[in-house]
KOLVEX-180106 format. One record per residue (C-alpha): residue number from 1; residue in one letter; chain; x, y, z. Coordinates in pm, whole numbers, plus 50000, padded with zeros to 5 digits. Layout:
<sites>
SITE   num   residu   chaine      px      py      pz
SITE   NUM        a        A       X       Y       Z
...
</sites>
This chain:
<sites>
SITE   num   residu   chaine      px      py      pz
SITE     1        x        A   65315   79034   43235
SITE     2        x        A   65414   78788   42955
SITE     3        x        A   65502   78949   42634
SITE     4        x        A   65241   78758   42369
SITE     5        x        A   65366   78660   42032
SITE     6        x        A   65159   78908   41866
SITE     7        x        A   65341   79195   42094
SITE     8        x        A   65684   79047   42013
SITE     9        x        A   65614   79100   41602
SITE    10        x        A   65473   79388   41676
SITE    11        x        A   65768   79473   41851
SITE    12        x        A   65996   79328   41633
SITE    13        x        A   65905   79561   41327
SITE    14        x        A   66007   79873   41564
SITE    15        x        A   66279   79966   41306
SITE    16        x        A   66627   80115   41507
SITE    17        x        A   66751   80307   41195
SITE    18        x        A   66449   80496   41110
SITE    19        x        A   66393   80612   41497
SITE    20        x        A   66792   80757   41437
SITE    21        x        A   66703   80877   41099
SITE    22        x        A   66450   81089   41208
SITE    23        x        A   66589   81164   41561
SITE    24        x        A   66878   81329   41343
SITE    25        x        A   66638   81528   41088
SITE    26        x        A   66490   81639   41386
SITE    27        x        A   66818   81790   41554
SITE    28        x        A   66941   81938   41220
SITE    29        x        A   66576   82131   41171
SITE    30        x        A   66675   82373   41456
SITE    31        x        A   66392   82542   41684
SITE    32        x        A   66574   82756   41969
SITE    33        x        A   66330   82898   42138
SITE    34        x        A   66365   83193   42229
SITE    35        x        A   66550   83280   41921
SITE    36        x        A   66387   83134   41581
SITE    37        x        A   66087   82915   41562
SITE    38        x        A   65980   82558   41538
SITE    39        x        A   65851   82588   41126
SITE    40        x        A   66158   82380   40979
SITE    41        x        A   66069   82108   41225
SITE    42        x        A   65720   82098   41235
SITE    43        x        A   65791   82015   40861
SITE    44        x        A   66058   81760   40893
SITE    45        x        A   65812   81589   41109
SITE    46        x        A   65478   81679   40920
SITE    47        x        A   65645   81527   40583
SITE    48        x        A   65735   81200   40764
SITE    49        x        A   65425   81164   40889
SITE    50        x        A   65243   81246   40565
SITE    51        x        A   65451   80954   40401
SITE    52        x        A   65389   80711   40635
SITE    53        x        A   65024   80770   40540
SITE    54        x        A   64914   80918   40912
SITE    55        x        A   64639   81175   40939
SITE    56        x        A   64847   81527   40977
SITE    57        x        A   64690   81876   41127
SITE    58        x        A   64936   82172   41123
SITE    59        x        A   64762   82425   41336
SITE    60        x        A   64952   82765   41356
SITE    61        x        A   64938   82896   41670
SITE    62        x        A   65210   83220   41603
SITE    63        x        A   65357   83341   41267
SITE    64        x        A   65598   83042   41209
SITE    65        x        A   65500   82861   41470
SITE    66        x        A   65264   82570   41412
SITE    67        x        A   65127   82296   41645
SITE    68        x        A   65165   81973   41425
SITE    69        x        A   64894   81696   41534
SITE    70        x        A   64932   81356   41401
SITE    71        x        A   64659   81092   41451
SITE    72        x        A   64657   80691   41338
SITE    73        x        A   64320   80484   41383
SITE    74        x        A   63984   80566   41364
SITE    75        x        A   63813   80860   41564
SITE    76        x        A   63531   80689   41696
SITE    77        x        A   63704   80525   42021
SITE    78        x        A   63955   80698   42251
SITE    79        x        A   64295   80638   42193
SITE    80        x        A   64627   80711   42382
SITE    81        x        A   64727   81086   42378
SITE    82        x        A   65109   81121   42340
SITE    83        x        A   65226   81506   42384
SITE    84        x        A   65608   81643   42297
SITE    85        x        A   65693   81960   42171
SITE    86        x        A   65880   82119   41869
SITE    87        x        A   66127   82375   42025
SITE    88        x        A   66503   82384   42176
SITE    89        x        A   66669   82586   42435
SITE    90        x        A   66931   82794   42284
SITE    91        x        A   67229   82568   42210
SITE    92        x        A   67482   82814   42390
SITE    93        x        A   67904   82712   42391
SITE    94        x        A   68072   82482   42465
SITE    95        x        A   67999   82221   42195
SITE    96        x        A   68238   81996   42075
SITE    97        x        A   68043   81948   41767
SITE    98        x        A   67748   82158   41575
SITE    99        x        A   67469   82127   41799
SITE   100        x        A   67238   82165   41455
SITE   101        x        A   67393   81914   41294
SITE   102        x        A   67342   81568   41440
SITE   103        x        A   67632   81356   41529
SITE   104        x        A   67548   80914   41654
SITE   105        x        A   67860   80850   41809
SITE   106        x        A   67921   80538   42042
SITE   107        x        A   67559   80455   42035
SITE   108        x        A   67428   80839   42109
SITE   109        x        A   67276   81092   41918
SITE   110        x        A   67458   81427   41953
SITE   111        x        A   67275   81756   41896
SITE   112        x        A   67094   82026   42069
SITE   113        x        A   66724   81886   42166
SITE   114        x        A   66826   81514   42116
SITE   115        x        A   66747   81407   42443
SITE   116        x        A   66484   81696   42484
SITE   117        x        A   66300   81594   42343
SITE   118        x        A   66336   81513   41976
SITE   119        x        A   66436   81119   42030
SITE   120        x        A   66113   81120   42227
SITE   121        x        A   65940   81229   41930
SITE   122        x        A   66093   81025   41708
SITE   123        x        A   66080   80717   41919
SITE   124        x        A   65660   80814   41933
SITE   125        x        A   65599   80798   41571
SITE   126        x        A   65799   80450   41548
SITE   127        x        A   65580   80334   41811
SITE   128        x        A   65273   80439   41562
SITE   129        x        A   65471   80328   41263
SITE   130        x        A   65461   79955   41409
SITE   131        x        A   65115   79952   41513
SITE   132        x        A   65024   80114   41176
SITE   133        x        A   65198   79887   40956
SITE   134        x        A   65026   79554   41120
SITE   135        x        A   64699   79709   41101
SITE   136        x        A   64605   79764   41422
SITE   137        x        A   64511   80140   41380
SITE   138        x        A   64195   80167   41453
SITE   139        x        A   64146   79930   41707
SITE   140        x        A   64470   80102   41897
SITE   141        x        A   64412   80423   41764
SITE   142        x        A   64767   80700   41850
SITE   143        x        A   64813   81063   41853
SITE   144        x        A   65088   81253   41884
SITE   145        x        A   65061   81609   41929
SITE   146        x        A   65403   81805   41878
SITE   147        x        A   65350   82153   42052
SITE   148        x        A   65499   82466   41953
SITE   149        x        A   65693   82714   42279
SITE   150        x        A   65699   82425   42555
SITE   151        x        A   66045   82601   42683
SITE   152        x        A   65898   82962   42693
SITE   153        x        A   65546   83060   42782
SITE   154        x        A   65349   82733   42648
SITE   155        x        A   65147   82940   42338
SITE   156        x        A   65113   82550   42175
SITE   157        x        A   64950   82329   42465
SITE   158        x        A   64751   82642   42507
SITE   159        x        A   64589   82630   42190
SITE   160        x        A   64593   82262   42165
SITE   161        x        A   64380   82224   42488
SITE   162        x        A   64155   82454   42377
SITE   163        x        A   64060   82287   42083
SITE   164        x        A   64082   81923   42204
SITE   165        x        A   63729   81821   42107
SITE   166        x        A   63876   81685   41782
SITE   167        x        A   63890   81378   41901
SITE   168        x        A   63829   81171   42247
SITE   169        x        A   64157   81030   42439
SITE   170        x        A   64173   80825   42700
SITE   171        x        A   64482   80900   42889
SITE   172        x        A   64763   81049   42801
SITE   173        x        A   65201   81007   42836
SITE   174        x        A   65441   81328   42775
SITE   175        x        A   65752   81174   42597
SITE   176        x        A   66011   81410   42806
SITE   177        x        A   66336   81277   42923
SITE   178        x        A   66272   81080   43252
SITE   179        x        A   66497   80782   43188
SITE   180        x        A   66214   80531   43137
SITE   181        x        A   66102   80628   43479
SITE   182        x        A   65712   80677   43472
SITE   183        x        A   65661   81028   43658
SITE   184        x        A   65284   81022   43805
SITE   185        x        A   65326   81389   43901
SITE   186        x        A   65459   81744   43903
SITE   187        x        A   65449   82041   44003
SITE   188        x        A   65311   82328   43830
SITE   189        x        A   65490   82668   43782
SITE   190        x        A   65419   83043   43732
SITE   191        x        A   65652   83326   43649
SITE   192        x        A   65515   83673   43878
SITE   193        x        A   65664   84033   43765
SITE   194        x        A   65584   84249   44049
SITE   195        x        A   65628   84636   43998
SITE   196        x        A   65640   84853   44234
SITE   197        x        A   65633   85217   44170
SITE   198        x        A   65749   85511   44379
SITE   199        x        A   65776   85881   44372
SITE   200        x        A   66149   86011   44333
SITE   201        x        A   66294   86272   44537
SITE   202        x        A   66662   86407   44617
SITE   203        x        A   66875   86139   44766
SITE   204        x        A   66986   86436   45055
SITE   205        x        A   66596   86470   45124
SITE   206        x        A   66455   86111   45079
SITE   207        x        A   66145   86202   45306
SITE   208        x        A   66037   86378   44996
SITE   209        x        A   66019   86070   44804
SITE   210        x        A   65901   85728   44794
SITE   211        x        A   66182   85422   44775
SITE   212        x        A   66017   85178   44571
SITE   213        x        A   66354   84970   44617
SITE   214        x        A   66278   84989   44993
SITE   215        x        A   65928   84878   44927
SITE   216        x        A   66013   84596   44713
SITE   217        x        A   66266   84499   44936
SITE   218        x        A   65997   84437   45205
SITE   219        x        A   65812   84241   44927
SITE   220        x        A   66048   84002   44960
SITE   221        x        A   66097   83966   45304
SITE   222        x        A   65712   83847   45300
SITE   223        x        A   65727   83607   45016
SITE   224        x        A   66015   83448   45206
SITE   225        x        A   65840   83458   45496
SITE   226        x        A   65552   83272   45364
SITE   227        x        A   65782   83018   45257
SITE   228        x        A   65779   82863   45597
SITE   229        x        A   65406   82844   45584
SITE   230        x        A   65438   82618   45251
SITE   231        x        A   65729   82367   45358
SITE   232        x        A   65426   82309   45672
SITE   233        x        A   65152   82249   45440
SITE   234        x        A   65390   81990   45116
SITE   235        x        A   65182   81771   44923
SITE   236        x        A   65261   81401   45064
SITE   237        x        A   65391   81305   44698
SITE   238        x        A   65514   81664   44555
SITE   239        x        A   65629   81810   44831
SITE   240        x        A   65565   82192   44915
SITE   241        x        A   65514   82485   44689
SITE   242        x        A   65810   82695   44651
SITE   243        x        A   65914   83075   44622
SITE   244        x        A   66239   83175   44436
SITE   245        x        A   66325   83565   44381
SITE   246        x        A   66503   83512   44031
SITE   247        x        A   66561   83899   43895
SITE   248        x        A   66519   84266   44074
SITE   249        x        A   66622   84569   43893
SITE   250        x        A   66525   84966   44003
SITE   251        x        A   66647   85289   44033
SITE   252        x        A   66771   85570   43787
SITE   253        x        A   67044   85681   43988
SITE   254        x        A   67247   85697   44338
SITE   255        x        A   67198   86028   44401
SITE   256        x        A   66804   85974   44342
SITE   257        x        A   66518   85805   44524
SITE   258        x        A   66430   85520   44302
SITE   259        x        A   66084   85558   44197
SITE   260        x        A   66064   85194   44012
SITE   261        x        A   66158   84883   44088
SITE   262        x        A   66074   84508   43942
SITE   263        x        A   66130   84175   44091
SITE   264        x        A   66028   83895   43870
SITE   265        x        A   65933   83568   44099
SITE   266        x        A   65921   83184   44048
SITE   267        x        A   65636   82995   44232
SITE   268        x        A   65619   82634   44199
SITE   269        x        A   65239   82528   44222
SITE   270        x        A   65060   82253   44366
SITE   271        x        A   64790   82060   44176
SITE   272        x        A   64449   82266   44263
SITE   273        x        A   64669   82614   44313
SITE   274        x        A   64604   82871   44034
SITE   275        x        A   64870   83179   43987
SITE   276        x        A   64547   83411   44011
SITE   277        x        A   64540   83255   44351
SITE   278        x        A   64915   83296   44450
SITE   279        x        A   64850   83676   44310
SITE   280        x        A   64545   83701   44533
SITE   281        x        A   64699   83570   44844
SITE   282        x        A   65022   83733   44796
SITE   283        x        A   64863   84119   44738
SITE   284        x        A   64668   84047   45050
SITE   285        x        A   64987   84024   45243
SITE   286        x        A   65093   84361   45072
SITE   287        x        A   64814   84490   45187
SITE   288        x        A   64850   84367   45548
SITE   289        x        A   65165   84508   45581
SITE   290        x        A   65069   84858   45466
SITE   291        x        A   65276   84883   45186
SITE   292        x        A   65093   85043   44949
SITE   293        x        A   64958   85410   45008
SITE   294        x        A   65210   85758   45106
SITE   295        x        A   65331   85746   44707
SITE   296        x        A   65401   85381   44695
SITE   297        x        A   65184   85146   44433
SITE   298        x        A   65242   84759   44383
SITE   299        x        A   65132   84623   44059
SITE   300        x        A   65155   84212   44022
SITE   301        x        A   65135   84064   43645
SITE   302        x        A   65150   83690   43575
SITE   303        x        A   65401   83613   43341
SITE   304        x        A   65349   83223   43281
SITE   305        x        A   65138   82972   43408
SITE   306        x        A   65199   82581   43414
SITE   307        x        A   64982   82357   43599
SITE   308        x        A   65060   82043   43794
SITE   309        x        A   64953   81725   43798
SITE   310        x        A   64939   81379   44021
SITE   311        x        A   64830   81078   43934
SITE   312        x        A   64751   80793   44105
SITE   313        x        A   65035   80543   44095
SITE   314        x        A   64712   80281   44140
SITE   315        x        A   64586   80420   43761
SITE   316        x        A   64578   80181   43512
SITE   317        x        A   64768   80411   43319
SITE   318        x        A   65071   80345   43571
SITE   319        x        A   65061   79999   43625
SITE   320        x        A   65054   79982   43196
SITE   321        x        A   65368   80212   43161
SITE   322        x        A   65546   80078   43440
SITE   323        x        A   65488   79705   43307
SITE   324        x        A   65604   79796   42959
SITE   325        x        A   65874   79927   43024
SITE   326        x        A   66004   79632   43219
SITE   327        x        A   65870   79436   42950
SITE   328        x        A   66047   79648   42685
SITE   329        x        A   66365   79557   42889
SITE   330        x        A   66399   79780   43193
SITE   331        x        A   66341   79769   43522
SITE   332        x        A   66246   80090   43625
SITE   333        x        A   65907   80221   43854
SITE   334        x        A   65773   80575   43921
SITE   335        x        A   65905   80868   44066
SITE   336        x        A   65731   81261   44064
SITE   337        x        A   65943   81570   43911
SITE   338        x        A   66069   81859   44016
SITE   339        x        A   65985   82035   43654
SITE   340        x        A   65713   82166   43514
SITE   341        x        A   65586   82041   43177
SITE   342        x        A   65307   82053   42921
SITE   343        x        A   65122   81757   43105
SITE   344        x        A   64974   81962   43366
SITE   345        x        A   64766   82128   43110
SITE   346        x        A   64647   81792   42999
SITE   347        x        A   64577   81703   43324
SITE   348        x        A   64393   81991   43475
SITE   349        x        A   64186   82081   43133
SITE   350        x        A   64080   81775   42924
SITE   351        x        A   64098   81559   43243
SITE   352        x        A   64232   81252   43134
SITE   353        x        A   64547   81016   43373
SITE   354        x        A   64869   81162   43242
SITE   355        x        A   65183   81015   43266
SITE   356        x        A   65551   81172   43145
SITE   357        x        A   65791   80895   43047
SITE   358        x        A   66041   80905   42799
SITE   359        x        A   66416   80834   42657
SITE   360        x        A   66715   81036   42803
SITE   361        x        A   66808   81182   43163
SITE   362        x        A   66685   81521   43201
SITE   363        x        A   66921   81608   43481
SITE   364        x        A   67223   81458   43322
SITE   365        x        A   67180   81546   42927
SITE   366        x        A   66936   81793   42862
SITE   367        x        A   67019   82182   42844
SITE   368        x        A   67352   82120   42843
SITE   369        x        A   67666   82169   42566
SITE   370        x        A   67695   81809   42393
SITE   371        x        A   67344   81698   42481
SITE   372        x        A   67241   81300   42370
SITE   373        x        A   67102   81025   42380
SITE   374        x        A   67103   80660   42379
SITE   375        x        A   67005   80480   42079
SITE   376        x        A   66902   80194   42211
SITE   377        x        A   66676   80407   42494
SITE   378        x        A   66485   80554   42177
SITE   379        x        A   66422   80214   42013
SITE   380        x        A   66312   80095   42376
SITE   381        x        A   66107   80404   42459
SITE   382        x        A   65970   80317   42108
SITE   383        x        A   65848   79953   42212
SITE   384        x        A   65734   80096   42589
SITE   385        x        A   65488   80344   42379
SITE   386        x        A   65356   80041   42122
SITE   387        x        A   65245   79833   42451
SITE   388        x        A   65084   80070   42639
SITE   389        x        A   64862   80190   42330
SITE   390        x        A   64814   79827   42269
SITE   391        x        A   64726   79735   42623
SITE   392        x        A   64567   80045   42769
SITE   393        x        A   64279   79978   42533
SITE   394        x        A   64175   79635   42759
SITE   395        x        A   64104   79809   43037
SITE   396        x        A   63833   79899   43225
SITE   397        x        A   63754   80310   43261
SITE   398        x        A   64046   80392   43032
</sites>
């Protein structure tokens, strides 16, 4: 696709320095989650907004910890949904700089959640700034939604699902880190703790007892088994559902028949699995294998819960990212994820074509001591986001 003159000025106006100014605001507001909250940048971001004369919600989901929903354009014709969230992983060691304190350095951004994913909010509201300032608002209109606890248990895309009759979107693009690569799909996630309780006894008479380290231990053995059963049944684009036994702790004492035990599990979910369905299925196994009973008692509690999502790489959606971006400068297609992010939620409960595609490499940059990002991937993330609210609104069914 040709970019038209009225694109190019509206591309032209994307203003570099301001994406950087507020990139680094961003960083220097803090957020680590878990460890403080996202207040100081939900503010940063609330007063920019405000000033630039957008529409600005703070919703508080937790004490300190408020969704921040910023709208452009009139609420009487969908617009283009764009989702990021407030919080940081802990910045941990190993920094060569303060990660709370941004650094732009040989065209990067330094700081802890510069690549995840505070360029990609920054880069969002530029994209609305442009199509703001040449009054295009309400015939393009732009959200943003900046969501509280996205790296813990997702308390801010709960509450902002639940209450997304405000206004009527037609689609919808996560601005995570995928290296301008437009991700059609992921895979969903849940978090199991499974606690099994048994009856302690005298190690020298452990007849008298029930090990609920031995039980748990057998636990195991069937969710691996089961992960056979999943790598035969993969999705053709995501691939199979996965098991991974991340924690186990029990026992008071050698000399003792443990009468506790908890494993804490990591199932990667399908689009159309639920974790009340992996619970289901998984305590009918238990069952099966008379585990439970003679002083032994298996209790399963879900933990966290993150949908997936696929969408069709045929979606208008797609074809309008993926031409964007080539159009903003890059030649990049689609790929799926092997993370789990707020876009599932989208997805599964206002049901609208979701995309994630934003500025930095997740694998390479994010999480990590001396996390950045390119400059010139925010300003160009910044003119992908422009397009596609410009051009998603000429097509048919979005």
């Amino acid at each position: 696709m040709t970019v038209s003159t009225s694109e190019r000025a509206l591309l032209g106006s994307i203003d570099e320095h301001e994406i950087v100014s507020l990139t680094a605001a961003l960083i220097d507001a803090g957020g680590e989650n878990p460890g403080d909250t996202e207040e100081n940048t939900a503010k940063v971001l609330a007063e920019h907004c405000r000033a630039l004369g957008f529409d600005v919600r703070t919703v508080e989901v937790a004490p300190g910890r408020p969704n921040v929903i910023v709208s452009i354009g009139s609420d009487e014709r969908p617009g283009v949904l764009f989702v990021g969230h407030s919080d940081v992983v802990p910045a941990g060691s190993g920094w060569t700089t303060d990660p709370f304190s941004a650094v732009v350095r040989d065209g990067r951004i330094i700081g802890r959640g510069a690549c995840d994913m505070k360029g990609g909010l920054a880069a969002v509201v530029a994209a609305m700034t442009a199509v703001h300032r040449a009054g295009l608002a309400d015939e393009y209109p732009m959200t943003l939604a900046c969501l509280v606890d996205e790296e813990d248990t997702g308390l801010g895309i709960r509450a902002f699902v639940a209450a997304s009759s405000q206004r009527n979107y037609s689609c919808c693009v996560v601005a995570e880190p995928t290296d301008l690569v437009t991700i059609v799909g992921c895979r969903g996630a849940t978090n199991l703790e499974i606690e099994v309780r048994g009856r302690s006894a005298h190690a020298g008479q452990p007849r008298n007892g029930a090990n609920a380290i031995s039980a748990a231990a057998r636990i195991i053995g069937i969710i691996e088994g089961s992960q056979a059963e999943l790598d035969a049944n993969p999705d053709p684009e995501l691939g199979p559902a996965t098991w991974n036994v991340g924690t186990i702790a029990g026992g008071t004492g050698t000399s003792m028949v443990a009468d506790r035990c908890v494993v804490t599990v990591d199932r990667r979910l399908l689009p159309g699995e639920s974790a009340a369905g992996v619970v289901g299925d998984l305590r009918a196994r238990i069952e099966s294998a008379e585990l439970t009973g003679s002083g032994i008692d298996v209790g399963i509690g879900i933990a966290m819960e993150m949908p997936g999502f696929l969408t069709s790489v045929n979606n208008g959606l797609v074809t309008t990212a993926v031409q964007s971006v080539i159009d903003s400068g890059f030649g990049r297609s689609t790929d799926i994820w092997t993370a789990s992010c707020d876009g599932g939620f989208v997805a599964q409960q206002m049901g609208i074509p979701t995309v994630v595609l934003g500025p930095g490499e997740i694998e390479e940059q994010a999480h990590r001591p001396d996390e950045s990002v390119a400059v010139r991937q925010l300003t160009d993330s910044a003119r992908t986001y422009a397009l596609i609210a410009t051009r998603i609104a000429a097509l048919p069914g979005l």
